[in-house]
Phi, psi and omega in degrees: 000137169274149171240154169332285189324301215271344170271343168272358154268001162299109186268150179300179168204146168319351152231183224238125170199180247229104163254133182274148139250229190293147186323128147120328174273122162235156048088332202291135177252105183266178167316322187278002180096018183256153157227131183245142212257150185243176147240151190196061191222162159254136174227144202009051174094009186222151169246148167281111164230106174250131172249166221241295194191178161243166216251118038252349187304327154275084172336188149268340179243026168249332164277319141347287147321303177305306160356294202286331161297305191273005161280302199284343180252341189047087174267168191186130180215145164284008186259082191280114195342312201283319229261148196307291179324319185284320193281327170292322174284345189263358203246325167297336171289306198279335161313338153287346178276005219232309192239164168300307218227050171286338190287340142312299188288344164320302179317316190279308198295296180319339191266316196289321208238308218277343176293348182255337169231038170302325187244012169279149188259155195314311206304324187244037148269147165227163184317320171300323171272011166291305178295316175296334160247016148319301169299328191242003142299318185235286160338267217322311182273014196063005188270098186275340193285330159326296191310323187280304179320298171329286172327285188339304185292303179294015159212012120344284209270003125317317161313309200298323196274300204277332150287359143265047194035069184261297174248177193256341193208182206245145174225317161281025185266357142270021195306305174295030169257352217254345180244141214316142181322309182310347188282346164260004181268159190291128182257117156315136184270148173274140188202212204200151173299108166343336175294343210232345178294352178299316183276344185279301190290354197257348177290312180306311207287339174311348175265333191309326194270353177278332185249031231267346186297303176295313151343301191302318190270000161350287235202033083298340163285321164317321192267350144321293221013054186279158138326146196282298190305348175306286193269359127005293197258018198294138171290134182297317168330301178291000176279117164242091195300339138352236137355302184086031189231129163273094193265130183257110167301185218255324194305328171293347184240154182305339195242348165064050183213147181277171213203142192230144198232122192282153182260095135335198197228308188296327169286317156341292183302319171299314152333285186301331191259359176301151184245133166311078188245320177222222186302321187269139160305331223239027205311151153279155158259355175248336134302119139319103181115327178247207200213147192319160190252144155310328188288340169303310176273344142353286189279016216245313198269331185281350184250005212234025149092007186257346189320154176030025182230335184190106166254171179318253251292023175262329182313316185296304001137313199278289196318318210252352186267315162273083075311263197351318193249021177221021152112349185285144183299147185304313197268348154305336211271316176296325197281329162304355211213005183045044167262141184309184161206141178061156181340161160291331182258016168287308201318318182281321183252012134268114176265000212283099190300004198020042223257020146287324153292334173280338164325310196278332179275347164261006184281314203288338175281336184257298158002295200304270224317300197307327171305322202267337160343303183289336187266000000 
């Protein structure tokens, strides 16, 4: 059993190990010399590993006590705290309070990482074997952009794990270095020079009577310029005609912060002819109840002579490129396109949506659009 004297004589060592006390109680000693009380026992057919605190602020005989508690209630968890899967579940919780579209990276981890290292604990992968099945998971099949992303997560969720004390140091924070550089630039979605839209829209629109629905949402990413699943799921709710405001709650947007998108006169007509069939501006026509997919207007541009050259989310791209070049202030021209601006900590304390300048500025913008309409 340990006592005070015998827990001030642990010396740290070049790995991380274990001094037991009463059965089922450790103990952990890491390298920098912190010590954390583990639980390590099977209670009904299952084994446990809980860290409990660390020692001295968790006594010995508080910790004892927790022990003894979850022998007497025979608590039980599949979740083991250490292992690269437990620590990916706790870190994946909190990552869902932070962005819209966790259930993607929820996809990559689950298809990629986790059959091979879930029940392992993080402390004891090491980077070649992380790299390895990067490489013949991914690399290997050319999905370079998979690759960065992937890296990216693993080493989120290493951050993640040592500052709750899972592991003592960072390891895998070069992981993407080891593979070609292209593999860390960004692949740009395709889209086109504000010059060219003319010839673009003239293409769509010749399609518009087979489709007006997908048109409708067209032209609704233009006078917006939300993200497509953004304006997809726009609510008959979020309109206020009033105001002359599209309010996009925060549950709706990619940063999970709410957005106010000013209503044009031009957008307004596209507004007005949508038919009120369910919640959504955007109803699917083929689900009851739901709303146009984005993979629709995909094929919509891909099938109407646009392939590798402008899908929706390039619209944002077009949008944000003429601001640049007809004068609009930068941080209006970001704030139309609902990109953060400046540090976190300017974000907190400049709150200011600016959106009677961004108003004048999708009018001027929406204009542009109506004209190559026209042309």
């Amino acid at each position: 059993m340990l006592t005070p004297l015998k827990i001030k004589a642990l010396k740290p060592k070049d790995k991380v190990y274990m001094a037991p006390d009463i059965p089922g109680l450790y103990l952990r000693v890491w390298p920098t010399g912190k010590k954390v009380w583990i639980i390590s026992k099977s209670l009904g057919g299952k084994r446990i590993v809980k860290q409990l605190g660390q020692w001295p602020a968790l006594q010995i005989s508080e910790a004892r006590e927790l022990l003894q508690g979850y022998v007497e209630q025979g608590k039980t968890s599949d979740d083991d705290d250490f292992t690269f899967g437990g620590i990916y579940k706790s870190w994946l919780e909190l990552k869902k309070t932070q962005i819209k579209n966790w259930d993607d990276v929820d996809k990559r981890v689950t298809k990629y990482l986790l059959p091979d290292f879930g029940s392992k604990p993080l402390a004891g992968i090491t980077p070649p074997e992380f790299i390895k099945v990067l490489q013949d998971k991914i690399a290997s099949r050319g999905k370079f952009e998979t690759v960065k992303r992937v890296c990216g997560y693993i080493k989120e969720i290493e951050v993640f794990a040592v500052n709750s004390g899972r592991v003592s140091s960072l390891r895998f924070q070069g992981i993407d270095k080891v593979f070609p550089k292209s593999l860390s630039r960004m692949k740009h979605r395709p889209s086109i020079e504000p010059s060219q839209l003319p010839d673009a829209l003239q293409k769509l629109r010749a399609a518009a009577i087979a489709a007006p629905g997908t048109w409708d949402a067209v032209l609704i990413g233009f006078f917006t310029l939300l993200r497509p699943v953004e304006y997809c799921m726009m609510e008959w709710g979020w309109i206020d005609t009033v105001t002359k405001v599209v309010t996009v709650p925060a549950e709706a947007m990619k940063m999970k912060r709410p957005h106010l998108v000013p209503i044009t006169p031009q957008l307004m007509t596209v507004l007005e002819r949508r038919p009120k069939v369910n919640q959504y501006v955007l109803a699917s026509p083929g689900v009851k109840g739901g709303h146009l997919t984005t993979a629709s207007a995909e094929l919509f541009f891909r099938r109407h002579g646009l392939r590798d050259i402008l899908v929706p989310h390039g619209i944002r791209a077009i949008g944000r490129t003429w601001m640049a070049e007809n004068g609009i202030d930068d941080k209006v021209a970001e704030l139309c396109i609902a990109h953060s601006v400046g540090t976190q900590t300017v974000q907190a304390y400049d709150r200011a949506d600016l959106l009677e300048q961004r108003r004048e500025a999708m009018q001027r913008w929406c204009s542009f659009v109506e004209g190559c309409l026209k042309n």
